[in-house]
PDB file of the backbone (N, CA, C, O) and the ligand in Angstrom, with CONECT records:
HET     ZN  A 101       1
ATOM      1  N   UNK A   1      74.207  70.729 -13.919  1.00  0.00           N
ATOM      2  CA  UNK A   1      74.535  69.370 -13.465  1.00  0.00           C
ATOM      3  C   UNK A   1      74.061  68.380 -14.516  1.00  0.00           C
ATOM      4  O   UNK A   1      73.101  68.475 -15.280  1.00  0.00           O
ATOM      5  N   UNK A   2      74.777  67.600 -14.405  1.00  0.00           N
ATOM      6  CA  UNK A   2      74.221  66.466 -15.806  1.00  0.00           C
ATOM      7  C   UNK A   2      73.601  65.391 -15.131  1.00  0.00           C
ATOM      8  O   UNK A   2      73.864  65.058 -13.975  1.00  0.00           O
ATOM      9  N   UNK A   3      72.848  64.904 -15.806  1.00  0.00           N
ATOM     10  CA  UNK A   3      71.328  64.139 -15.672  1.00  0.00           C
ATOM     11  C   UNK A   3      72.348  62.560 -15.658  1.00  0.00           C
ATOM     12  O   UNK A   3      73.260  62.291 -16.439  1.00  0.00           O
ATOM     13  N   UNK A   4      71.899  61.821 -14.668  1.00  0.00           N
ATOM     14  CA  UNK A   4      72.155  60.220 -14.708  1.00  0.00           C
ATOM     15  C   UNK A   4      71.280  59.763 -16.196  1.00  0.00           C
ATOM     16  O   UNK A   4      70.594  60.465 -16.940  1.00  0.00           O
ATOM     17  N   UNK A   5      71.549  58.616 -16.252  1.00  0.00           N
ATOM     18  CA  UNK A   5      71.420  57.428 -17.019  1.00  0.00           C
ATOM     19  C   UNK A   5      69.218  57.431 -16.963  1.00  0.00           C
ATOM     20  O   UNK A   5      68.197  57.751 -17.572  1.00  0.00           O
ATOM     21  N   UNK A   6      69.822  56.749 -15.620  1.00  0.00           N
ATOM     22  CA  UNK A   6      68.140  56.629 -14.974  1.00  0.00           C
ATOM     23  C   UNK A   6      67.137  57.365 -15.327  1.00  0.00           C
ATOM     24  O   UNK A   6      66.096  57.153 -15.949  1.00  0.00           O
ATOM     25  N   UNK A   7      67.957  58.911 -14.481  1.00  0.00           N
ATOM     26  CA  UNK A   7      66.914  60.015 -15.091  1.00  0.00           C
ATOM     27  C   UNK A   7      66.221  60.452 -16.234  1.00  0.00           C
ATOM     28  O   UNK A   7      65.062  60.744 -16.531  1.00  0.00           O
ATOM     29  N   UNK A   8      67.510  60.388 -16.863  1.00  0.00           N
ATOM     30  CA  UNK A   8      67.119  60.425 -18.670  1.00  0.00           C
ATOM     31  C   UNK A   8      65.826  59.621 -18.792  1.00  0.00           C
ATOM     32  O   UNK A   8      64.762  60.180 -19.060  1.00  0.00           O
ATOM     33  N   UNK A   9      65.920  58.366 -18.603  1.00  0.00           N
ATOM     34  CA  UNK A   9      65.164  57.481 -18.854  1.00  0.00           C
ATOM     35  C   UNK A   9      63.868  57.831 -18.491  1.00  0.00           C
ATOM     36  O   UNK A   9      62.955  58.224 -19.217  1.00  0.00           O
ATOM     37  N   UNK A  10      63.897  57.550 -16.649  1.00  0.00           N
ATOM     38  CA  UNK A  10      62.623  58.171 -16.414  1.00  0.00           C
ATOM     39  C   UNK A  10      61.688  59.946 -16.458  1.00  0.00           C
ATOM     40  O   UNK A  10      60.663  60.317 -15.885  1.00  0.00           O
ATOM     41  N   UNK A  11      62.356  60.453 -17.128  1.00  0.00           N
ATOM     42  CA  UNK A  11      61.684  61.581 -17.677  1.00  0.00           C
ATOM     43  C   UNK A  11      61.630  61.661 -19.253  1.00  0.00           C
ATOM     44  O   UNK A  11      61.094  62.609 -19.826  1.00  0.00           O
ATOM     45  N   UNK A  12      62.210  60.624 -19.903  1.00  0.00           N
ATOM     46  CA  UNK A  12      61.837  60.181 -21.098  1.00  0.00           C
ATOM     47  C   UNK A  12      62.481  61.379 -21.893  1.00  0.00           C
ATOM     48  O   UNK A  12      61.913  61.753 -22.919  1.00  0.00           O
ATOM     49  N   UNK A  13      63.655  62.009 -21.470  1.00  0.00           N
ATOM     50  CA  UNK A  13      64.064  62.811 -22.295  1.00  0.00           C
ATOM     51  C   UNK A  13      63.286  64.394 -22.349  1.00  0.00           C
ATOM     52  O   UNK A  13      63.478  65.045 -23.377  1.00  0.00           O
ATOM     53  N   UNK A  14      62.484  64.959 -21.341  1.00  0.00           N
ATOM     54  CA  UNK A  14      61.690  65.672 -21.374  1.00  0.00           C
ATOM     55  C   UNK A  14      61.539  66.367 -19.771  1.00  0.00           C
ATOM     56  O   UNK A  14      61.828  65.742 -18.751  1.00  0.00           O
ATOM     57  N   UNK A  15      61.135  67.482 -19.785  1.00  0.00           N
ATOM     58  CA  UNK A  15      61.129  68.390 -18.634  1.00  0.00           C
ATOM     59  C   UNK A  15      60.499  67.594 -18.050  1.00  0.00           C
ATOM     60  O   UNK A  15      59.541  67.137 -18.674  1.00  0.00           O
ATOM     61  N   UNK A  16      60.720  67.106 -16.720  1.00  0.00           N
ATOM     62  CA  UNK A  16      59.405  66.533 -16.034  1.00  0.00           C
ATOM     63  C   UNK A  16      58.107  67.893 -15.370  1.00  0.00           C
ATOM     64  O   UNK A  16      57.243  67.791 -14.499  1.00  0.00           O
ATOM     65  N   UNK A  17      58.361  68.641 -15.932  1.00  0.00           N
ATOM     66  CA  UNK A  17      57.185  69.830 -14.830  1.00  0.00           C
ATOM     67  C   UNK A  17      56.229  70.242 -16.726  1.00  0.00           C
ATOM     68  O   UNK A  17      55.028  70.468 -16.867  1.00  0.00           O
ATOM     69  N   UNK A  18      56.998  70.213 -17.530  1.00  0.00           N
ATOM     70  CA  UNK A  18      56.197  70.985 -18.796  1.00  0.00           C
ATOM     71  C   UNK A  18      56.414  70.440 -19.749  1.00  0.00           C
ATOM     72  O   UNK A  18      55.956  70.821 -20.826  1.00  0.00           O
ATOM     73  N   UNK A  19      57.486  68.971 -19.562  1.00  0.00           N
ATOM     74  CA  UNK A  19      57.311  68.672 -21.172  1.00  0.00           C
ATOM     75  C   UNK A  19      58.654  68.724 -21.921  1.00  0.00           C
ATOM     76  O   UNK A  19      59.305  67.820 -22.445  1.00  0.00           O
ATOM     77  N   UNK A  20      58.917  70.275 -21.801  1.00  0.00           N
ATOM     78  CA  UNK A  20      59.843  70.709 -23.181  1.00  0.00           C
ATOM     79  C   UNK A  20      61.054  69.981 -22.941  1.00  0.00           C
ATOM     80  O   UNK A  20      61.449  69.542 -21.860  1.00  0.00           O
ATOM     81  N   UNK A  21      61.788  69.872 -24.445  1.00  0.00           N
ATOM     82  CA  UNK A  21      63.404  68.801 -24.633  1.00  0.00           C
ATOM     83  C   UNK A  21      64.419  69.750 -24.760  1.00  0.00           C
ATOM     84  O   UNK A  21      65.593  69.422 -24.937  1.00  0.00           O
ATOM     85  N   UNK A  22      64.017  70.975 -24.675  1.00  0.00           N
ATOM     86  CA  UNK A  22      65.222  72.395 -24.155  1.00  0.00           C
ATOM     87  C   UNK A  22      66.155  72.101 -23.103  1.00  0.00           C
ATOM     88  O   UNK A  22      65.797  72.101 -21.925  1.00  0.00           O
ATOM     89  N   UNK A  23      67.604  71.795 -23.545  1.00  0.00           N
ATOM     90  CA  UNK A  23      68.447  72.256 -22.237  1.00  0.00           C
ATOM     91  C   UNK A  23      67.670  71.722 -21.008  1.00  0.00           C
ATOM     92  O   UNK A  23      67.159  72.358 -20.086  1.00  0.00           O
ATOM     93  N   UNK A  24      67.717  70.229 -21.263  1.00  0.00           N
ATOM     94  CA  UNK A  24      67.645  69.924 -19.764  1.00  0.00           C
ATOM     95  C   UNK A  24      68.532  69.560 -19.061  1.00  0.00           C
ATOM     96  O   UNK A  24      69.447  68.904 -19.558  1.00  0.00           O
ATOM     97  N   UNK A  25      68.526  69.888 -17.654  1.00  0.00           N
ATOM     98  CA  UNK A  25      69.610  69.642 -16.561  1.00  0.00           C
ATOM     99  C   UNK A  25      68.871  68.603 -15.050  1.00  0.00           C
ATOM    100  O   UNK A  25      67.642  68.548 -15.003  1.00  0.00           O
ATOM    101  N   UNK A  26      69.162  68.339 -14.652  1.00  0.00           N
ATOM    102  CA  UNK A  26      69.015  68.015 -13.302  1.00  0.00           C
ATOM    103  C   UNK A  26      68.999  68.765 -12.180  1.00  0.00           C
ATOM    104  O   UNK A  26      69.880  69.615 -12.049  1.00  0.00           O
ATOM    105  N   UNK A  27      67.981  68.594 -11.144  1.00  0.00           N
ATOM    106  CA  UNK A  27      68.080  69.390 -10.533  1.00  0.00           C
ATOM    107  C   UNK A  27      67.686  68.701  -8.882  1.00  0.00           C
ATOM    108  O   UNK A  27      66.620  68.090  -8.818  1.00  0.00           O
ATOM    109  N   UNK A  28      68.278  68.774  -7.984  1.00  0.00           N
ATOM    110  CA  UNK A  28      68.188  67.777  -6.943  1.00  0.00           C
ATOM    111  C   UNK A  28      67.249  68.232  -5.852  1.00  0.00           C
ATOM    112  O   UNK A  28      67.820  69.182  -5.317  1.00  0.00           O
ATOM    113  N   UNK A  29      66.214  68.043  -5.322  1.00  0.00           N
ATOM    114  CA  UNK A  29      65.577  68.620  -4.809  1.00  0.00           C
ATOM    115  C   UNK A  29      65.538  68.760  -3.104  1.00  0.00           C
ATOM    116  O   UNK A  29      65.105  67.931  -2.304  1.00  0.00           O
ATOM    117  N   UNK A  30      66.072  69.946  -2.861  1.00  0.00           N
ATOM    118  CA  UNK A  30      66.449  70.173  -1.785  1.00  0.00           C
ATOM    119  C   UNK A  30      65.112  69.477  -0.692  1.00  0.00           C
ATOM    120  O   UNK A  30      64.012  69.267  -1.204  1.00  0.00           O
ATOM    121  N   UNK A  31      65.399  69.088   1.178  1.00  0.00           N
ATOM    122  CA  UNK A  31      66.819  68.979   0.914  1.00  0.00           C
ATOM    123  C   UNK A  31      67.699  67.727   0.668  1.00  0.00           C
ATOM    124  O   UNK A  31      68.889  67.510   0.895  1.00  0.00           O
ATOM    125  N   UNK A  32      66.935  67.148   0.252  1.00  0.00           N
ATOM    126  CA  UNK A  32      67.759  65.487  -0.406  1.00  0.00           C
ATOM    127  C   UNK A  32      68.927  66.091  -0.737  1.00  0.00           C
ATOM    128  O   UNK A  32      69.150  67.279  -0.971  1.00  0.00           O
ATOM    129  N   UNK A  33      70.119  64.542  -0.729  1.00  0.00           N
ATOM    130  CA  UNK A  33      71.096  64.604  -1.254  1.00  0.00           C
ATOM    131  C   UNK A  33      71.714  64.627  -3.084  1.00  0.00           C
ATOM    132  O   UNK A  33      72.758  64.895  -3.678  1.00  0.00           O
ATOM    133  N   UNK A  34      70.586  64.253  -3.349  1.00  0.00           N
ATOM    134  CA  UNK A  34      70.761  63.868  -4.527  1.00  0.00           C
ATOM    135  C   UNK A  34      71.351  62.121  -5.337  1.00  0.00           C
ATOM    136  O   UNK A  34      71.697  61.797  -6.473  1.00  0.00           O
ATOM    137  N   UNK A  35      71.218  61.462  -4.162  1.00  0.00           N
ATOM    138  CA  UNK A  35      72.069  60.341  -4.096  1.00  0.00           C
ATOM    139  C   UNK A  35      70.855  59.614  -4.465  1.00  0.00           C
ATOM    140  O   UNK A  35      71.171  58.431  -4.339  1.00  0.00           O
ATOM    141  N   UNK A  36      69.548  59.680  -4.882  1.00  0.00           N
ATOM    142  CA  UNK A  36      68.963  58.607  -5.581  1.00  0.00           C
ATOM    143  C   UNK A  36      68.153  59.278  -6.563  1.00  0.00           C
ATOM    144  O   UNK A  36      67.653  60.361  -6.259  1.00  0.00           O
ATOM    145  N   UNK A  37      67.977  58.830  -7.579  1.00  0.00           N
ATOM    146  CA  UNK A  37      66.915  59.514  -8.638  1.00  0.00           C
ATOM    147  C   UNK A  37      65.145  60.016  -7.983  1.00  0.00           C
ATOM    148  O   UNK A  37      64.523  60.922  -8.539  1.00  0.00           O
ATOM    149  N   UNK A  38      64.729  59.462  -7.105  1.00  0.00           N
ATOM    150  CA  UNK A  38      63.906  60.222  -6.408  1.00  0.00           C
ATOM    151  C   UNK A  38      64.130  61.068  -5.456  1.00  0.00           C
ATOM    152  O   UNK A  38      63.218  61.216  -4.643  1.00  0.00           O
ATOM    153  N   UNK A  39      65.347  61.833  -5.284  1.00  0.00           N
ATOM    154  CA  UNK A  39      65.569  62.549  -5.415  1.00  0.00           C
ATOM    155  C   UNK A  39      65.935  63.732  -6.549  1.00  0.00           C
ATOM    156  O   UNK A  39      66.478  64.816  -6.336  1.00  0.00           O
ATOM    157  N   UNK A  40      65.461  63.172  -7.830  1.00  0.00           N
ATOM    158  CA  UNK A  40      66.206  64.559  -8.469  1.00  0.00           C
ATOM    159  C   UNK A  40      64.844  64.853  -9.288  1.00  0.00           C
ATOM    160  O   UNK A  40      63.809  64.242  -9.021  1.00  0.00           O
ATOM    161  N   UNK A  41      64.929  65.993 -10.473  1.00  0.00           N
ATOM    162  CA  UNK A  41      63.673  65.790 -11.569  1.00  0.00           C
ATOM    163  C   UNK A  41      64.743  66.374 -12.768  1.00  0.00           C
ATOM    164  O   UNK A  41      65.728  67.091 -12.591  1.00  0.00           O
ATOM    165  N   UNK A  42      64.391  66.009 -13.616  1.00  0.00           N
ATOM    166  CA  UNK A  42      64.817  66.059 -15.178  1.00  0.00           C
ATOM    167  C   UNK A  42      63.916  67.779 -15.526  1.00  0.00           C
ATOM    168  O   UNK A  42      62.715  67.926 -15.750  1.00  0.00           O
ATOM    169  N   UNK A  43      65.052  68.926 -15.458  1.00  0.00           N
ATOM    170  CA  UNK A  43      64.200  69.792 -15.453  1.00  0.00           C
ATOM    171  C   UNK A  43      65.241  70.598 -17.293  1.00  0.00           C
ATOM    172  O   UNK A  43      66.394  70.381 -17.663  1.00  0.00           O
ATOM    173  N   UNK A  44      63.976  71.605 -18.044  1.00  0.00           N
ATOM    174  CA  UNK A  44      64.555  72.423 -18.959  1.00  0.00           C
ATOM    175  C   UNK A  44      64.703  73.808 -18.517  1.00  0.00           C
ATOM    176  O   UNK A  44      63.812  74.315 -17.836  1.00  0.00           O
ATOM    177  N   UNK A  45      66.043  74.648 -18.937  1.00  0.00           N
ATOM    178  CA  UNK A  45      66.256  75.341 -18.860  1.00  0.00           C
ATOM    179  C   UNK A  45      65.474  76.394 -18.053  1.00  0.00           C
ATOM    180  O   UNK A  45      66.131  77.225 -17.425  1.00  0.00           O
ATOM    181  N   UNK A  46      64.275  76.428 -18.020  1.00  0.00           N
ATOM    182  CA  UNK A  46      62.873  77.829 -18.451  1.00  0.00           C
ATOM    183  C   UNK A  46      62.928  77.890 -16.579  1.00  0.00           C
ATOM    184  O   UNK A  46      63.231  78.776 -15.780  1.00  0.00           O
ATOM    185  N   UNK A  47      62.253  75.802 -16.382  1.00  0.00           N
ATOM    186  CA  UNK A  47      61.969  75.911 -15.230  1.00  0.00           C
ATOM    187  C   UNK A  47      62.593  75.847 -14.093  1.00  0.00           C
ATOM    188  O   UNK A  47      62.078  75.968 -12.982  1.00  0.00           O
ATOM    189  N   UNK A  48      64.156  75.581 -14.439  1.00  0.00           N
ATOM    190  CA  UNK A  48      65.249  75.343 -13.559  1.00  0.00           C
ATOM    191  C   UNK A  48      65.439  76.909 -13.350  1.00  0.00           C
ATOM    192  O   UNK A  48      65.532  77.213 -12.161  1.00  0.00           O
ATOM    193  N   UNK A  49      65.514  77.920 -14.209  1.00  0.00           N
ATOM    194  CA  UNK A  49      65.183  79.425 -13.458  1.00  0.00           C
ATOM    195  C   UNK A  49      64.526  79.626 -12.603  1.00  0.00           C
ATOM    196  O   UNK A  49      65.078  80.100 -11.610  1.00  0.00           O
ATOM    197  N   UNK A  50      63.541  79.461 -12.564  1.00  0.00           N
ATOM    198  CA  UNK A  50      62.260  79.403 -12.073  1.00  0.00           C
ATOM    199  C   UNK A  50      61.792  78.871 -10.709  1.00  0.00           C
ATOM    200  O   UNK A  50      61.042  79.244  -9.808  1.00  0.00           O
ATOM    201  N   UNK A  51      62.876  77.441 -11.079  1.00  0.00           N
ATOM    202  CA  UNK A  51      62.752  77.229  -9.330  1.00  0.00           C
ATOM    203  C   UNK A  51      63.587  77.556  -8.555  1.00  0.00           C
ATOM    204  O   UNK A  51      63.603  77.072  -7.423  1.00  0.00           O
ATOM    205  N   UNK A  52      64.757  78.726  -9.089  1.00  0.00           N
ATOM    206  CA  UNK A  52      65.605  79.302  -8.482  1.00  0.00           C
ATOM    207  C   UNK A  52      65.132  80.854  -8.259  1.00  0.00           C
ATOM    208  O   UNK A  52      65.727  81.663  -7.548  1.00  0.00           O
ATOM    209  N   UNK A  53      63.861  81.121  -9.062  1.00  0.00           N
ATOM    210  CA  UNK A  53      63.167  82.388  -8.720  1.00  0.00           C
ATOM    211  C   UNK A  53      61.484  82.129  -8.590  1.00  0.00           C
ATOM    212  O   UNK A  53      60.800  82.125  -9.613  1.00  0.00           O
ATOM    213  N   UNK A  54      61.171  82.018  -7.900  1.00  0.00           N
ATOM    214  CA  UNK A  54      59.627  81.828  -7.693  1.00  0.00           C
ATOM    215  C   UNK A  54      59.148  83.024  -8.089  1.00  0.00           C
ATOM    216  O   UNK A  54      58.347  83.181  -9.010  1.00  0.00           O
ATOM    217  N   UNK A  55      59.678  83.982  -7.331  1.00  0.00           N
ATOM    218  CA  UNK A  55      58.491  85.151  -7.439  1.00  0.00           C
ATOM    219  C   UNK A  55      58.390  85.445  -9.096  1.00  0.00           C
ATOM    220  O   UNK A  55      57.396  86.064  -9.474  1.00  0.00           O
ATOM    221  N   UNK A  56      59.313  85.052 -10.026  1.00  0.00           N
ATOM    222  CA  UNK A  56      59.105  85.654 -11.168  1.00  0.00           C
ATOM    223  C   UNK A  56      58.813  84.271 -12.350  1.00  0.00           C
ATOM    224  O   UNK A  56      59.229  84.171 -13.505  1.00  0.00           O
ATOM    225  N   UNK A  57      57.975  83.343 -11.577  1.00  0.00           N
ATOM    226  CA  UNK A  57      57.042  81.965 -12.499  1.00  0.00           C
ATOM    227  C   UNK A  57      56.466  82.679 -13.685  1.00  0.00           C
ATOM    228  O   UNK A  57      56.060  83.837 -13.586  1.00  0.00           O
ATOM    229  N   UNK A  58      56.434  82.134 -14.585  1.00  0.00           N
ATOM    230  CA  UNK A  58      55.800  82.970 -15.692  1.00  0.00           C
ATOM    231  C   UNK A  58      54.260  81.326 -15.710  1.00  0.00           C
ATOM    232  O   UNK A  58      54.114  80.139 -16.000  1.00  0.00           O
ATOM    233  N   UNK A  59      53.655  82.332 -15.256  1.00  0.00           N
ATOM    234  CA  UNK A  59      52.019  81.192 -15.236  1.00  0.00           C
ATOM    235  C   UNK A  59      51.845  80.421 -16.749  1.00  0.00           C
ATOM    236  O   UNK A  59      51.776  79.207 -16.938  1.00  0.00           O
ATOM    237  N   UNK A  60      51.799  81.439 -17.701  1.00  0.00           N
ATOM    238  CA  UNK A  60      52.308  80.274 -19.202  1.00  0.00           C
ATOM    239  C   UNK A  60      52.854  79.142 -19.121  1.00  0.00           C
ATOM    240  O   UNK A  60      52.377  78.050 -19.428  1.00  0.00           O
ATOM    241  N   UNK A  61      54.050  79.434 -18.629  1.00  0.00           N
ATOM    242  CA  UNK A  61      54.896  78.242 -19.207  1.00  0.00           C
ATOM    243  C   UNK A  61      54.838  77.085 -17.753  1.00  0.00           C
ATOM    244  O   UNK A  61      55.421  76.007 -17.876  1.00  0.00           O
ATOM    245  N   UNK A  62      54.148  77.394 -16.505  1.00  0.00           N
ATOM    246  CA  UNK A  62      53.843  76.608 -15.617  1.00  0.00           C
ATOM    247  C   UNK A  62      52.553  76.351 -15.844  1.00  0.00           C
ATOM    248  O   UNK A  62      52.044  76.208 -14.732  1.00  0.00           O
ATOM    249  N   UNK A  63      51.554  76.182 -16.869  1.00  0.00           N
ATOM    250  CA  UNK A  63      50.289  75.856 -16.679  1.00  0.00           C
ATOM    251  C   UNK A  63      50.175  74.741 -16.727  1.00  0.00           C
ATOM    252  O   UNK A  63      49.030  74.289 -16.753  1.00  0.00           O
ATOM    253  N   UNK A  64      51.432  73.743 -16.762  1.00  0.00           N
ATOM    254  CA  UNK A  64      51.059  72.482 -16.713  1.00  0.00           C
ATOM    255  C   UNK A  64      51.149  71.562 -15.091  1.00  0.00           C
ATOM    256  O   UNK A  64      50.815  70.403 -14.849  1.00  0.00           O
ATOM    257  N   UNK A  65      51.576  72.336 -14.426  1.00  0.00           N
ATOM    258  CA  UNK A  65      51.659  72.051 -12.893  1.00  0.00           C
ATOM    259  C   UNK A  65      50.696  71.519 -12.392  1.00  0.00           C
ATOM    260  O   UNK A  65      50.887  70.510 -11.714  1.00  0.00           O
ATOM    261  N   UNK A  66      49.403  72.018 -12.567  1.00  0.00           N
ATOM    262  CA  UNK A  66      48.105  71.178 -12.439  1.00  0.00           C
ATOM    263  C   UNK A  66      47.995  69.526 -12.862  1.00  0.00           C
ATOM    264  O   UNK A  66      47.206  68.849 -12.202  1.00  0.00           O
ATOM    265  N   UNK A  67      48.627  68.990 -13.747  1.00  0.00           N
ATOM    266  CA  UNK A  67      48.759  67.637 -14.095  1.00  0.00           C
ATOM    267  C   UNK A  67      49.969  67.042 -13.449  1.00  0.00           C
ATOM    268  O   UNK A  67      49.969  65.860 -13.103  1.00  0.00           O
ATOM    269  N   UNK A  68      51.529  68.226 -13.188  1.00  0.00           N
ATOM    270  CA  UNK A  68      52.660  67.831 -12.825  1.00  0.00           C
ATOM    271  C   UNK A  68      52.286  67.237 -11.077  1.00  0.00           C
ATOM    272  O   UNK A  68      52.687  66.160 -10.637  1.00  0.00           O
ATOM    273  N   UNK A  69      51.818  67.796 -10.645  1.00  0.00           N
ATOM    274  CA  UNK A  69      50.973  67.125  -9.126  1.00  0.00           C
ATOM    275  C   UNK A  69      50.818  65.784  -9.087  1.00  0.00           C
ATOM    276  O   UNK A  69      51.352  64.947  -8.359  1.00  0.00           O
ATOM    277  N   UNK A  70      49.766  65.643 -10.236  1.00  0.00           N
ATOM    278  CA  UNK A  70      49.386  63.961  -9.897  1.00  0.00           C
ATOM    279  C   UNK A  70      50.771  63.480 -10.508  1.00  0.00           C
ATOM    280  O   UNK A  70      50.420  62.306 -10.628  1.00  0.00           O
ATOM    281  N   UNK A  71      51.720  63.481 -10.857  1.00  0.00           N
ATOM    282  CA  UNK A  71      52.901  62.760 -11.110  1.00  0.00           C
ATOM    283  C   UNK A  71      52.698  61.647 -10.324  1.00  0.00           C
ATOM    284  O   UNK A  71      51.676  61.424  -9.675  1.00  0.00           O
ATOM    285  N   UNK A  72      53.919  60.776 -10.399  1.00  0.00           N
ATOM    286  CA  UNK A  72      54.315  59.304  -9.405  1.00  0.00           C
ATOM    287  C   UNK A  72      55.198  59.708  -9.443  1.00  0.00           C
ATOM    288  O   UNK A  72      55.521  58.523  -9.368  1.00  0.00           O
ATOM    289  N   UNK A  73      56.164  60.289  -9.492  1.00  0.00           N
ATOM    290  CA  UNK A  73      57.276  60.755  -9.107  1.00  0.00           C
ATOM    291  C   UNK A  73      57.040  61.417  -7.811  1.00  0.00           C
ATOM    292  O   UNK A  73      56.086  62.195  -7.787  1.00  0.00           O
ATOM    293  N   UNK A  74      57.496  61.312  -7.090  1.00  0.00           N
ATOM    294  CA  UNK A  74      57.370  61.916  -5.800  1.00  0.00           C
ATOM    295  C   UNK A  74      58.137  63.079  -5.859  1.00  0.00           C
ATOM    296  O   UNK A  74      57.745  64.040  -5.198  1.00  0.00           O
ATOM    297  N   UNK A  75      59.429  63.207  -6.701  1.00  0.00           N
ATOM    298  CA  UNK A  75      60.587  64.221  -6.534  1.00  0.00           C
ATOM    299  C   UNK A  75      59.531  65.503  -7.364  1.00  0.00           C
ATOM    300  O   UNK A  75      59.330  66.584  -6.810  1.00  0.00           O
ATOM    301  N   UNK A  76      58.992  65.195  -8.606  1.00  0.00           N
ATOM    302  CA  UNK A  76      58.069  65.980  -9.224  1.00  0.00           C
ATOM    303  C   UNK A  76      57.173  66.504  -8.092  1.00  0.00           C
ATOM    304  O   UNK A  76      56.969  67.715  -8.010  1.00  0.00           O
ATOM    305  N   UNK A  77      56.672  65.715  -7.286  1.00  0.00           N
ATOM    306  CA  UNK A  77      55.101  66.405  -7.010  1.00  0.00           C
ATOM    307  C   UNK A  77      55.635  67.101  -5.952  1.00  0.00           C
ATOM    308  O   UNK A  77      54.693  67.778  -5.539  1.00  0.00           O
ATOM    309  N   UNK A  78      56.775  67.368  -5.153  1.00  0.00           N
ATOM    310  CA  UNK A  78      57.472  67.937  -3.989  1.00  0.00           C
ATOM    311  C   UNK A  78      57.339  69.325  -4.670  1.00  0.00           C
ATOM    312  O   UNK A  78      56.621  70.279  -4.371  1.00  0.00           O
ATOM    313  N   UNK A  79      58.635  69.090  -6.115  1.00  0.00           N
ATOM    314  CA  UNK A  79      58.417  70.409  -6.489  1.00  0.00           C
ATOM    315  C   UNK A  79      57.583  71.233  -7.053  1.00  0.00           C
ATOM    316  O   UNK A  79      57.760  72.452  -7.036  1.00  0.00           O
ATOM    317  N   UNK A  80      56.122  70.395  -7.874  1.00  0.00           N
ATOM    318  CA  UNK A  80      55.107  71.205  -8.137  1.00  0.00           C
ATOM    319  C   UNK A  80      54.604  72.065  -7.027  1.00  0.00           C
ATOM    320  O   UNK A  80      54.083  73.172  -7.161  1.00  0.00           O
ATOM    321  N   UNK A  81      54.800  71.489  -6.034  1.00  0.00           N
ATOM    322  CA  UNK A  81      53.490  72.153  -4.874  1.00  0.00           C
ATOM    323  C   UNK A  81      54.674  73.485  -4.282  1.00  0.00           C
ATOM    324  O   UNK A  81      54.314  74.296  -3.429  1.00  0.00           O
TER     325      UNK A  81
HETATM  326 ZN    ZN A 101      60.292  72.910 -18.152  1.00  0.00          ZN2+
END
């Protein structure tokens, strides 16, 4: 799915959960509609797997979840936890 305007913006071009500028997509966070940007997070490739497979998180590349929590994004801190 391609990323709004907004989003771009407010994730500054960057995964909102880790950072990386890999193949990012959007990803709407259930079960919102997706109809406002707090609803969505600016996610890369790695972790948009990832939140389509939990059981197989690779703890590496999520070690930043601990900081992704305190976000202000609300759509972020839904999906950290
Ligand atoms: Zn990521």
């Amino acid at each position: 799915m391609s990323m709004s305007k907004e989003l771009v913006l407010r994730a500054e071009g960057k995964c909102e959960l880790c950072g990386s500028e890999d193949e990012l997509s959007m990803l709407v966070i259930p079960p919102k509609s997706g109809a406002s940007i707090d609803d969505q997070v600016a996610l890369c490739s790695v972790c948009i797997e990832h939140s389509d497979n939990p059981d197989q998180i690779d703890a590496h590349h999520w070690r930043c979840l601990t900081e992704s929590i305190w976000s202000t994004v609300s759509a972020v801190q839904v999906l950290a936890y």
